[in-house]
Structure formats: structure tokens, C-alpha cells
C-alpha positions as CSV (number, residue, x, y, z in Angstrom):
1,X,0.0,0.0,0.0
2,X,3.0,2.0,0.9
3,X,4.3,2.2,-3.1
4,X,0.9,2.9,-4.3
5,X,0.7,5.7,-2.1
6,X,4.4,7.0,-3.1
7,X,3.6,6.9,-7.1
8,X,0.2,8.6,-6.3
9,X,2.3,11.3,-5.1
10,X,3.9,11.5,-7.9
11,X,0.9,11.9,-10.4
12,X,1.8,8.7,-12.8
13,X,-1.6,7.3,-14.2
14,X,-3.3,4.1,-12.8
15,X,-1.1,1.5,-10.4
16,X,0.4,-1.3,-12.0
17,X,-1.6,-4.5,-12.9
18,X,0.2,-8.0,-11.6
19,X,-1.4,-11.4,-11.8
20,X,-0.3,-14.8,-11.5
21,X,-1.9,-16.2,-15.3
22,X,-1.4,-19.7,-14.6
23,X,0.5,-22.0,-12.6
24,X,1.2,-25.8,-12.6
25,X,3.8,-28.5,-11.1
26,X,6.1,-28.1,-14.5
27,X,5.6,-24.1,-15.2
28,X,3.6,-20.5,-14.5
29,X,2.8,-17.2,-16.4
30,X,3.3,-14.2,-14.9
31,X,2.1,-10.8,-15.9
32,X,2.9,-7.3,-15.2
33,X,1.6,-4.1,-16.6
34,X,1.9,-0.2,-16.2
35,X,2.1,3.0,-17.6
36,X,4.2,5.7,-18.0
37,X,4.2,9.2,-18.3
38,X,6.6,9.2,-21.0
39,X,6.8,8.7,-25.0
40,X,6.9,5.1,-26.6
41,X,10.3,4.7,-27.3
42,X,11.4,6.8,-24.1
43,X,10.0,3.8,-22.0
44,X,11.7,1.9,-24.8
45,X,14.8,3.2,-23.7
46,X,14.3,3.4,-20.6
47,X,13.5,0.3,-20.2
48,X,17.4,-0.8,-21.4
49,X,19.0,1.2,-18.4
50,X,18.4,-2.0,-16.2
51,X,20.8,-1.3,-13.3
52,X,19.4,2.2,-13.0
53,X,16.2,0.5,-11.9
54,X,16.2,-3.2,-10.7
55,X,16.9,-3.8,-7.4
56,X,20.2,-4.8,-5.9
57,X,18.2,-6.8,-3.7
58,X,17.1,-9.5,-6.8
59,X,20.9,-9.6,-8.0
60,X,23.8,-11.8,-7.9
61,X,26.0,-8.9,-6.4
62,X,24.4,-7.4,-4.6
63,X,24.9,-4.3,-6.9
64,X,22.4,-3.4,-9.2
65,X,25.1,-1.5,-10.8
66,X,26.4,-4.6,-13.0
67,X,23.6,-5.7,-14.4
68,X,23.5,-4.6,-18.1
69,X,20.8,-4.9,-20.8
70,X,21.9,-4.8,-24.6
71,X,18.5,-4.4,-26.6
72,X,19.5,-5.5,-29.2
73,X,19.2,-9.7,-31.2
74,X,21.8,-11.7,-29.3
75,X,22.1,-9.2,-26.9
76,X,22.4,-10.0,-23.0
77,X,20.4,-9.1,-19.7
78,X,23.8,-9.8,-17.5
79,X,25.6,-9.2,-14.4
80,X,29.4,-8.6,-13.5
81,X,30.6,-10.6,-10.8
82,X,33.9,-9.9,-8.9
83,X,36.9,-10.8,-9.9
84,X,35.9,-11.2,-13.9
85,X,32.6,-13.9,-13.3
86,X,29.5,-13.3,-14.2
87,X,25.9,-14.4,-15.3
88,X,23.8,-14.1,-18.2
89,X,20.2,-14.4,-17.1
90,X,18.6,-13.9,-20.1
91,X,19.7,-13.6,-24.5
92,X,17.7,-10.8,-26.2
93,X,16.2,-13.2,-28.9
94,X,13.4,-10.6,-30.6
95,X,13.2,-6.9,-30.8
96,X,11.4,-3.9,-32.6
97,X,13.0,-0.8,-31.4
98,X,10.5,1.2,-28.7
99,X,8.2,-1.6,-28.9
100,X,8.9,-4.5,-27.6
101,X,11.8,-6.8,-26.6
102,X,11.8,-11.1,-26.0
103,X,14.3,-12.2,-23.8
104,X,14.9,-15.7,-23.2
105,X,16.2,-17.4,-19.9
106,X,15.8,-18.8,-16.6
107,X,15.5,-16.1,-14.0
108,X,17.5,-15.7,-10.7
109,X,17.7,-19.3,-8.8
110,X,15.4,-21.0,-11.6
111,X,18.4,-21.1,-13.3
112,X,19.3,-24.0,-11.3
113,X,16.0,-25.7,-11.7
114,X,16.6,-26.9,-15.9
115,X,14.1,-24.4,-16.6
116,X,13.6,-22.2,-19.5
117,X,11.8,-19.0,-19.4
118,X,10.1,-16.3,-22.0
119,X,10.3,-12.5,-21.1
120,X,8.0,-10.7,-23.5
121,X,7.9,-6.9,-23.1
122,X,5.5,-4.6,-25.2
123,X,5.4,-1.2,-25.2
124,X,2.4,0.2,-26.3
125,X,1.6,3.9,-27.0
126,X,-1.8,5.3,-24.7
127,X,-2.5,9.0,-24.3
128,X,-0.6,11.0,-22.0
129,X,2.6,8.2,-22.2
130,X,2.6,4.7,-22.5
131,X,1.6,0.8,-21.7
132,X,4.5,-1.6,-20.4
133,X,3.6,-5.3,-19.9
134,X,5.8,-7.7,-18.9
135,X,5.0,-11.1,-19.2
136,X,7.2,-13.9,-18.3
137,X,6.8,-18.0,-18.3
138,X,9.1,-20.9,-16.9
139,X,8.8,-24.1,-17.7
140,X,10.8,-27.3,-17.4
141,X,10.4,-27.7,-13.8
142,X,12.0,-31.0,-13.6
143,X,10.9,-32.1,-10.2
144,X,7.6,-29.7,-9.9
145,X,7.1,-26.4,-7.9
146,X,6.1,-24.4,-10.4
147,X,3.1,-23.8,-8.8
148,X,5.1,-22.5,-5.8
149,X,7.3,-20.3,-7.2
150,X,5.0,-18.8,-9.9
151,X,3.7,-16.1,-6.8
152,X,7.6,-15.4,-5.7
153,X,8.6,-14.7,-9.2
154,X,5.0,-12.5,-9.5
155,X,6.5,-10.7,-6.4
156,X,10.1,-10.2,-7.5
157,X,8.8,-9.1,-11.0
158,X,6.2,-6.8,-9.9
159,X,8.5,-4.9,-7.6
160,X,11.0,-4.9,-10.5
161,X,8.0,-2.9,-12.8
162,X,7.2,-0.6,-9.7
163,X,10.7,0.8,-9.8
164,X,10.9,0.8,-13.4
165,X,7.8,2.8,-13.3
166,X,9.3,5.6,-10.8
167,X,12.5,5.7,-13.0
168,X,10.8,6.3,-16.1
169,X,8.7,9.2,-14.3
170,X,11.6,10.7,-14.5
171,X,13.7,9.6,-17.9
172,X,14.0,12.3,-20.1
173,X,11.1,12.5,-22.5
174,X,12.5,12.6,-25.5
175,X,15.4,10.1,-27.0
């Protein structure tokens, strides 16, 4: 209730929209949307400046800092680790500049769980800004629990989008 009252305070349109889509043993669909008070492609761009946003708490490092987002085909959503490691959580596999970007991965610890997971964001224009949704599925669950980490990766994401949506507020409006 806290955050809603924070962006409220800040005048962006309508709170975000989160819901678990489906969930089984073997794999679960998330979904995350929200708008933005800024142009298309802004959010578009925005969007790419990943360690300006996501939170240290959901990293590897403990440093949002190194994570890094290339938008562009065979691009990478990775993190730095010390001394020269690191971790590619997701390939950028599809994109149409300020519209939308498919990544493809296993998030955080599903990486360990022979999963596979689809990030699809759109970016759609809507008056006075713009429409980002966020949907993401895992599947491959080789020994079940989807179902049970489907509302922990709802959580994680959604607080991801809420603090996307606070730094786009304030990205610059034009590209």
C-alpha cells in the first residue's frame, strides 16, 4: 500500500496491474503491466538502463550496478561478478526498437531448476505516455514447484516494474 501511495504522489496514471496467469507442477505465467508518463520509445529506452532500476536486492552482487541490458538480437540481460565472473540471465532473442523486446532465460535461482523461461515486453503507446507489460513464463520444472514459485517470481517481478515505473517518471522524454 505503501508504493501505491508514493507513485500517487507523484501523479503517474493508474497503479500497476500483476497477476499470476497460470501455474502448474512443471511451469507459470506471470504478468505485469503499467504506464508511464513518457513517450513510446522513451519507456523503450528506458527500459534498457536496467541497473538504474532493478533492485540490488534481486541480483547476484548485490549491486544493481552490473547488471546490463543490450536491446539488441543476441544481446544479453547480464551481471558482473567480482573478480571477472558473471551471469547471463537472459539472451535478447526478438526486438522492434521502442516496442517491444523477447528475452529468453531462466530467472535468478530457476536457473538451477533446468528451466527455461520467455520475457516478453510490449510497449504500447496510450494518451498521455505509455503501456508496459511484462509477461514472463518458466517451464521445465524437472521435479515440480512451479506452482510455488510462480507467486515469488510475481513478487520479484512486480517490484522490478514498480521501480521501473518511478524511474521512467523521471527519464528524459524525448530520445
Amino acid at each position: 500500500m505503501k508504493w501505491y501511495l508514493a507513485l500517487s504522489a507523484l501523479a503517474i496514471p493508474a497503479a500497476a496491474q500483476a497477476e499470476v496467469v497460470s501455474a502448474s507442477a512443471h511451469g507459470f505465467e506471470v504478468r505485469h503491466s503499467i504506464q508511464t508518463v513518457i513517450p513510446q520509445a522513451a519507456a523503450f529506452d528506458a527500459f534498457g538502463q536496467i541497473s538504474q532500476w532493478w533492485s540490488k536486492d534481486h541480483s547476484y552482487s548485490g549491486d544493481s550496478a552490473n547488471m546490463s541490458l543490450s536491446l539488441r538480437p543476441g544481446g544479453c540481460l547480464c551481471e558482473r561478478l567480482p573478480d571477472g565472473g558473471g551471469v547471463e540471465h537472459m539472451h535478447v532473442a526478438y526486438v522492434v526498437p521502442g516496442e517491444r523486446v523477447v528475452l529468453t532465460g531462466p530467472l535468478g535461482p530457476l536457473l538451477y531448476e533446468a528451466t527455461t523461461g520467455v520475457m516478453d515486453v510490449n510497449i504500447e503507446r496510450i494518451a498521455g505516455g505509455s503501456r508496459v507489460t511484462l509477461n514472463y513464463r518458466a517451464a521445465g520444472f524437472a521435479n515440480g514447484g512451479g506452482e510455488k514459485l510462480a507467486p515469488l517470481v510475481d513478487q520479484v517481478l512486480g517490484e522490478q516494474m514498480a521501480r521501473f515505473r518511478k524511474f521512467a517518471a523521471a527519464f528524459p522524454k524525448t530520445r
